[in-house]
TORLOMAR-251326 format. One record per residue (C-alpha): residue in three letters; y, z, x. Coordinates in steps of 0.02 Angstrom, whole numbers, padded with zeros to 5 digits, always signed. Layout:
<atoms>
ALAYZX ...
</atoms>
This chain:
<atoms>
UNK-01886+04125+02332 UNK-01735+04118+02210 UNK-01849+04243+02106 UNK-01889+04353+02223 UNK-01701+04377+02272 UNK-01642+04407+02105 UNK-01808+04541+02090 UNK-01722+04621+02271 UNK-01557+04632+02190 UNK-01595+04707+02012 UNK-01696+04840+02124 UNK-01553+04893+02210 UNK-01393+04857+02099 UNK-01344+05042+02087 UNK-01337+05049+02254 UNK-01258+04890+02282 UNK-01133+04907+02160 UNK-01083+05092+02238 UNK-01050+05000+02406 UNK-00951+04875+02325 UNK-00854+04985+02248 UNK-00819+05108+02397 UNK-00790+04983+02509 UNK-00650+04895+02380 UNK-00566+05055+02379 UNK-00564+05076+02552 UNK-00493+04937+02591 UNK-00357+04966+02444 UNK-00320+05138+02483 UNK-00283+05097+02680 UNK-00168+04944+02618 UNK-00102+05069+02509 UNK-00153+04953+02345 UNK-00215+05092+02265 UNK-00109+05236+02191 UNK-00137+05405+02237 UNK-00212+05473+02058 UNK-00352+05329+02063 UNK-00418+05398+02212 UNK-00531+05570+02108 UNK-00600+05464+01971 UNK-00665+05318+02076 UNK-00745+05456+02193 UNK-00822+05539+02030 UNK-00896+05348+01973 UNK-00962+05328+02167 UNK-01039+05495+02150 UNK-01099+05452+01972 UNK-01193+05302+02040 UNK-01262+05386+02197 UNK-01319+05534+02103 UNK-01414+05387+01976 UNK-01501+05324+02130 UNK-01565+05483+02207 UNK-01646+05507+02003 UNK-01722+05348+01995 UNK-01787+05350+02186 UNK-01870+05546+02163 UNK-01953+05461+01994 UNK-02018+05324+02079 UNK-02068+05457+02243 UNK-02171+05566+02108 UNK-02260+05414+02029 UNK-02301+05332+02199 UNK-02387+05532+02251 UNK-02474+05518+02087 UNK-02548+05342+02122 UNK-02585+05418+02299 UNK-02667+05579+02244 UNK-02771+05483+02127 UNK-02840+05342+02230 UNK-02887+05477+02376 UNK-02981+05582+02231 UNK-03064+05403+02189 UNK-03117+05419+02379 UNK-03174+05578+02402 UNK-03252+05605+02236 UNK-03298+05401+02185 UNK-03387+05365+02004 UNK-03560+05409+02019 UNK-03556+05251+01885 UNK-03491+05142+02007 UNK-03630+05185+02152 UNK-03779+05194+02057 UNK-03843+04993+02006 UNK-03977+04965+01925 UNK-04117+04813+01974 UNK-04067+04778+02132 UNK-04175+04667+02226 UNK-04251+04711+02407 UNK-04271+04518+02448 UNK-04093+04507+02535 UNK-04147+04636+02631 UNK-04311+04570+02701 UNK-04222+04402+02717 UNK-04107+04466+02848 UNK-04213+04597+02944 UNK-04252+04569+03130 UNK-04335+04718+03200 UNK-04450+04783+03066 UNK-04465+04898+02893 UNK-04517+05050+02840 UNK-04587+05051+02644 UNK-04602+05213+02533 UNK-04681+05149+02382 UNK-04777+05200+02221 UNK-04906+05078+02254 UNK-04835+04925+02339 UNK-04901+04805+02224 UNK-04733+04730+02180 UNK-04665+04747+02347 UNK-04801+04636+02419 UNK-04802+04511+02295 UNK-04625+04492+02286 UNK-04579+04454+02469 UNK-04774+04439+02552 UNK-04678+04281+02642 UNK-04529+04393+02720 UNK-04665+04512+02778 UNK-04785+04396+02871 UNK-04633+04312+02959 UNK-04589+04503+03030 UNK-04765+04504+03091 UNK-04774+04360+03172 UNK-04625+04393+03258 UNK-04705+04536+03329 UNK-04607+04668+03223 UNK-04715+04832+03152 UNK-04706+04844+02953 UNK-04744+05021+02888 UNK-04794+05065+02706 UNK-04835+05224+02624 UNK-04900+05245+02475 UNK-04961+05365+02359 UNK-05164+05386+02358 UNK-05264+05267+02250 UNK-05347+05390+02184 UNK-05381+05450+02003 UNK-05277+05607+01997 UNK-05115+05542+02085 UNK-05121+05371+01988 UNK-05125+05506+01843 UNK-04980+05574+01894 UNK-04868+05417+01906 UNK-04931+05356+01776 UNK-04884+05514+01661 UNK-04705+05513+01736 UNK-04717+05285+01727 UNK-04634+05267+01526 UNK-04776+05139+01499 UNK-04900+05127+01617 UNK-05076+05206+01598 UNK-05171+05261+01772 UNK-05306+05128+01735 UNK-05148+05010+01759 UNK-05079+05105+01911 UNK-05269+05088+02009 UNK-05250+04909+01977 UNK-05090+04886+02045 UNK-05174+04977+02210 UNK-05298+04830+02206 UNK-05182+04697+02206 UNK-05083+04768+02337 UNK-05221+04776+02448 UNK-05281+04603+02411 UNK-05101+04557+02448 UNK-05120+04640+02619 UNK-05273+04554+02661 UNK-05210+04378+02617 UNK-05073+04451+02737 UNK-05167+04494+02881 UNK-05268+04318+02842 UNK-05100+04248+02886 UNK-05046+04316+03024 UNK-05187+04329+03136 UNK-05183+04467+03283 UNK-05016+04494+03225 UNK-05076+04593+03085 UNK-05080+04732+03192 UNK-04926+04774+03180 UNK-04960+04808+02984 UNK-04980+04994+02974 UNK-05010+05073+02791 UNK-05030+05272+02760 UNK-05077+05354+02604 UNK-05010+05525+02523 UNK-05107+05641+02411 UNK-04971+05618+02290 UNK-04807+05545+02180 UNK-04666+05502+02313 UNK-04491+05539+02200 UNK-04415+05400+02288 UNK-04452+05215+02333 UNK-04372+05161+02499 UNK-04353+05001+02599 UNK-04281+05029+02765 UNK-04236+04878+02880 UNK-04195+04872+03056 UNK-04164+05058+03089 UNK-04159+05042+03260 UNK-04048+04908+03291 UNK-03902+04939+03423 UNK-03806+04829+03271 UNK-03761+04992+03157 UNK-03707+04841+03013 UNK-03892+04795+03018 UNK-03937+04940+02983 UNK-03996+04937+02780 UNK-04066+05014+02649 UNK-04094+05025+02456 UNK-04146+05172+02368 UNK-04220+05182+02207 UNK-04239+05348+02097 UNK-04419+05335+02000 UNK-04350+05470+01871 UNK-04470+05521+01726 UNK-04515+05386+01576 UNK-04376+05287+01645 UNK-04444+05098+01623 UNK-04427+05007+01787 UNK-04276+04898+01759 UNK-04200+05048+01707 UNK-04209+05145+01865 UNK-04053+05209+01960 UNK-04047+05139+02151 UNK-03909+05122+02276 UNK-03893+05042+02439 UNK-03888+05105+02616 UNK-03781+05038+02759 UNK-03791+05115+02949 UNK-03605+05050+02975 UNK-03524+05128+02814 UNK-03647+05263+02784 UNK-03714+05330+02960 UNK-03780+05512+02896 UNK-03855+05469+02755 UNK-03937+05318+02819 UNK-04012+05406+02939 UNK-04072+05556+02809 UNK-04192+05424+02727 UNK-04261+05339+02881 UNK-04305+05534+02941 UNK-04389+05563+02778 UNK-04494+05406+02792 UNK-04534+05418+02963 UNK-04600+05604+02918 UNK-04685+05547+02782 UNK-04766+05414+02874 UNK-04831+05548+03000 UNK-04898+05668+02898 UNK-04987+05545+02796 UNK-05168+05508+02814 UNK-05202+05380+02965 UNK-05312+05265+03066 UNK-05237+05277+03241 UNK-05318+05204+03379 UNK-05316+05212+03567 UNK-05330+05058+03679 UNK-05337+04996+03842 UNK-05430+04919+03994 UNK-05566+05002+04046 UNK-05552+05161+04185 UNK-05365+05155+04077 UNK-05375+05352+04032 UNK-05434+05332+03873 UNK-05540+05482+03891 UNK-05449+05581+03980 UNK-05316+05606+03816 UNK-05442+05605+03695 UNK-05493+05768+03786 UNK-05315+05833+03802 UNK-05316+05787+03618 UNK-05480+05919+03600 UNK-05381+06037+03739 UNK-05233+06073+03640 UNK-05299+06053+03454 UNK-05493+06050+03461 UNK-05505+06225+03403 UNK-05439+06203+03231 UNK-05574+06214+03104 UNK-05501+06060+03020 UNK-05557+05943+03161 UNK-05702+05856+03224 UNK-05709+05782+03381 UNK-05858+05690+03501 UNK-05802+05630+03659 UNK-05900+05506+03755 UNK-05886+05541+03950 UNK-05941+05443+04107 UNK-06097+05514+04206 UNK-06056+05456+04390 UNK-05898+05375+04510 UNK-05824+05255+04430 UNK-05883+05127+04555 UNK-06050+05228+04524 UNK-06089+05248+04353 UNK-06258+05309+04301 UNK-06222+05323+04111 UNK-06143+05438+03957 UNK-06126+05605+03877 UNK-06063+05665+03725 UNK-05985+05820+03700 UNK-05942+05855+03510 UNK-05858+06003+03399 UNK-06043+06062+03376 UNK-06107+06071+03525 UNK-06012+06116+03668 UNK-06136+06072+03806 UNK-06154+05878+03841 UNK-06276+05789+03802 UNK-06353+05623+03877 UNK-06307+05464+03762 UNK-06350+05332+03882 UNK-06421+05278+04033 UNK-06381+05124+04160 UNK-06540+05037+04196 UNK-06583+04920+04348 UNK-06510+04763+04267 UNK-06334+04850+04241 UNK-06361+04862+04044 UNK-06367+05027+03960 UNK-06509+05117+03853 UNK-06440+05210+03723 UNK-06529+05380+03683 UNK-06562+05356+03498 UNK-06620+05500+03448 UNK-06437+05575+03495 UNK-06344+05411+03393 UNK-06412+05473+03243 UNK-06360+05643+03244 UNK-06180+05581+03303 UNK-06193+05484+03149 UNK-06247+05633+03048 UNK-06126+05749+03113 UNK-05981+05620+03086 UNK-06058+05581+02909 UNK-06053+05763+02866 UNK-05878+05801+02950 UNK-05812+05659+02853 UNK-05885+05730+02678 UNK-05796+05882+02703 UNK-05619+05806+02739 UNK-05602+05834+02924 UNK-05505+05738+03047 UNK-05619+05634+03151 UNK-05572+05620+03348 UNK-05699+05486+03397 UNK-05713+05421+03582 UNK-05761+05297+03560 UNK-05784+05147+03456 UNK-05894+05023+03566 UNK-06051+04920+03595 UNK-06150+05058+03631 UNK-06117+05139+03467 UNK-06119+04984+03362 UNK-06338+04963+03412 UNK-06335+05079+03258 UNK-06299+04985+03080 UNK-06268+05157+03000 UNK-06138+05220+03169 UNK-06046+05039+03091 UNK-06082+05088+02913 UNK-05989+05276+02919 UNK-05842+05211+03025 UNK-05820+05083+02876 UNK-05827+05192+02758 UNK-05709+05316+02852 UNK-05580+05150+02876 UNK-05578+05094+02683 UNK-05580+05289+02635 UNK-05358+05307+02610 UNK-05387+05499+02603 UNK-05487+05507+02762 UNK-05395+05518+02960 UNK-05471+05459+03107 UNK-05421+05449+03298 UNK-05519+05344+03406 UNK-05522+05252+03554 UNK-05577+05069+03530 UNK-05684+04946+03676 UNK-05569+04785+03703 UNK-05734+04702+03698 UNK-05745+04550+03567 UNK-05846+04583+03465 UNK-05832+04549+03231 UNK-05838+04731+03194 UNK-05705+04783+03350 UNK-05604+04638+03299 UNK-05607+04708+03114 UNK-05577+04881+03161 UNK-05439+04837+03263 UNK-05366+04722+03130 UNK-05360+04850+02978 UNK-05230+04871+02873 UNK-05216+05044+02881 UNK-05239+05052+03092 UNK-05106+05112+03213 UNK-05132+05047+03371 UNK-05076+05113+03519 UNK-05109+05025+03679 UNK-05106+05127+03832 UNK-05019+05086+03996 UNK-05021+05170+04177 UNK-04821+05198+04161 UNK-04832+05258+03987 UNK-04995+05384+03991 UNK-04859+05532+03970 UNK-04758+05473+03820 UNK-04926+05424+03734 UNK-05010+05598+03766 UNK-04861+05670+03653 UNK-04858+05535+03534 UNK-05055+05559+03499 UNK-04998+05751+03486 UNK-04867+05729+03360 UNK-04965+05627+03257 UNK-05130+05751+03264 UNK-05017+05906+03224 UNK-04937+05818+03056 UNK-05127+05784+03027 UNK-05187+05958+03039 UNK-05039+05998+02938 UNK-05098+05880+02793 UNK-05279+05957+02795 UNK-05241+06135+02797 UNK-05122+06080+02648 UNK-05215+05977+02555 UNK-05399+05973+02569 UNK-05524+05837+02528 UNK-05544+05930+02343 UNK-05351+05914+02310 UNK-05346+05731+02327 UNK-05464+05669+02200 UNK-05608+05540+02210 UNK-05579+05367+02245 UNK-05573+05243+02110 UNK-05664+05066+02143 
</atoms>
């Protein structure tokens, strides 16, 4: 206290000592103390001390401005070495997320290893975890690997391969929750990795991010990143979710359509056909009811080659159906050959019926394992190991259909069909390289 008074005082002696003094002679001059030819020079010396004052308070004005104007420039234009870190970790993150992630990743082999725990207790909460990565395939593992600093693309496939066995002991984990795991592949090198958590929350300070830069030869440690916040950073938090939710569409996909039976399954499949089934990058069979609902006599197929239906099964006495086989096995040719040539598969549907043919199971295997391939298709809720598999891929979207919600689905299924196209026209089959085992 006694140091801070003494601090107060030498601050403002000058001006304290220039009241002193004109109140002194104040006081003299009306007692009449204080004769006549004092009277100019003490003026001059209060003058003196005031005009000191005004100096030293317009120096200490200008510095103050000058620590002003350079803390704002600080602000508007920071250190570009103060927001780019290096090696930060994503864990935090995942610890504290609540209603799910969205991954942009090289491969995802770190990623999965690192917090495979964080990600199964998301799923089991009933939260959706999205990944995209770039293709396993020969000629974009090529590419990272030419702009990795150390990495060869024999390397980069391998790190594919444990990410996907770390997704399987995932989905081993977690049951029908799995899900909710959704992975999509791009033909190529994504220039950024991303982890996104809880973009939708109402909570904007949940709301994070962390961005890291791959850069070219740049070993991994070494890699410029920077972290996202909703709260403090609104616009540009939002910029990278956009870009990963696009990316996420217009990536190749599994998505599948279910719901009870008599749902409407159908019915979109062949608005699906309606609005896109002209495109010559699309191949579609739709699988129809013959008969009232309460009256059904069996199937027909209607497919991208052959316009007019044809009959696929019939109900028999004892309420089982007889499959035509003759007509399985060209579906399964046609969708063998519209799959060799990179089209986008519409299949309706994915059910008992079709599954009396070992090679109907065989192409739609090959079709689910295949990350350059895209398939819509509606999926029987029967149980069944090969529904229950299909439904439990890693790479399937599932979309379950409800009577309030048969609107909002029909665009969604739109959306995601139009980015698909988009991809195809893009990037055909021959652009994406073979698969690596």
């Amino acid at each position: 206290m006694f140091r801070r008074s003494w601090v107060w005082l030498w601050e403002y002696i000058d001006t304290l000592t220039a009241l002193l003094l004109a109140l002194v002679f104040s006081i003299a001059g009306i007692a009449g103390w204080v004769k006549p030819e004092l009277v100019p020079p003490a003026t001059l010396g209060l003058l003196t001390i005031l005009a000191f004052t005004l100096m030293r308070e317009r120096t200490a004005r200008k510095r103050t401005d000058a620590t002003i104007r350079s803390l704002l420039e600080k602000i508007q234009n920071p250190s570009a070495d103060k927001f780019f870190q290096r090696g930060t970790s994503e864990v935090s993150l995942l610890q504290e997320a609540e209603n799910g992630t969205w991954f942009v990743q090289e491969t995802g082999s770190l990623l999965t290893e690192r917090n495979r725990e964080e990600i199964i207790r998301l799923l089991l909460h009933g939260r959706d975890v999205r990944f995209v990565l770039s293709a396993p395939t020969e000629f974009s593992a090529r590419l990272v690997a030419f702009r990795n600093a150390s990495l060869n693309y024999q390397t980069i496939l391998a790190r594919h391969h444990q990410c996907r066995g770390q997704l399987d002991s995932i989905l081993q984990r977690t049951g029908q929750s799995g899900e909710r795991l959704q992975v999509r592949y791009v033909p190529f090198p994504v220039d950024a990795t991303t982890v996104i958590v809880d973009p939708e929350s109402p909570i904007k300070s949940r709301q994070k991010g962390l961005v890291r830069h791959t850069g070219f030869g740049i070993p991994y440690r070494n890699k410029l990143d920077f972290s996202l916040s909703g709260e403090s950073s609104p616009e540009i938090f939002a910029h990278f979710y956009q870009e990963a939710r696009i990316l996420f569409q217009n990536a190749s996909k599994i998505v599948l359509l279910q719901g009870a039976p008599h749902s409407g399954k159908t019915t979109l499949m062949q608005s699906l056909v309606e609005l896109h089934g002209t495109a010559a990058e699309m191949f579609y069979v739709i699988t129809r009811a013959v008969g009232s609902s309460d009256n059904r006599t069996g199937f027909e197929v209607l497919t991208t080659a052959r316009a007019d239906p044809k009959p696929f099964a019939t109900k028999r006495p004892d309420g089982d159906y007889e499959v035509n086989a003759g007509e399985l096995v060209s579906l399964v040719d046609q969708i063998e050959a519209a799959y060799r040539t990179g089209k986008i598969i519409l299949l309706d549907e994915i059910g008992p019926l079709q599954l009396q043919s070992p090679t109907f199971v065989e192409i739609v295997s090959t079709i689910l394992n295949d990350p350059r391939a895209t398939l819509f298709a509606t999926v029987a809720e029967a149980k069944h190991p090969f529904l229950d598999s299909v439904r439990m891929h890693y790479r399937a979207t599932t979309i379950r259909l409800r009577p309030d919600a048969t609107n909002a689905v029909r665009n969604r299924l739109s959306e995601e069909m139009i980015s698909s196209l988009r991809l195809a026209r893009y990037i055909p089959l021959e652009m994406w390289g073979n698969i690596e085992e």
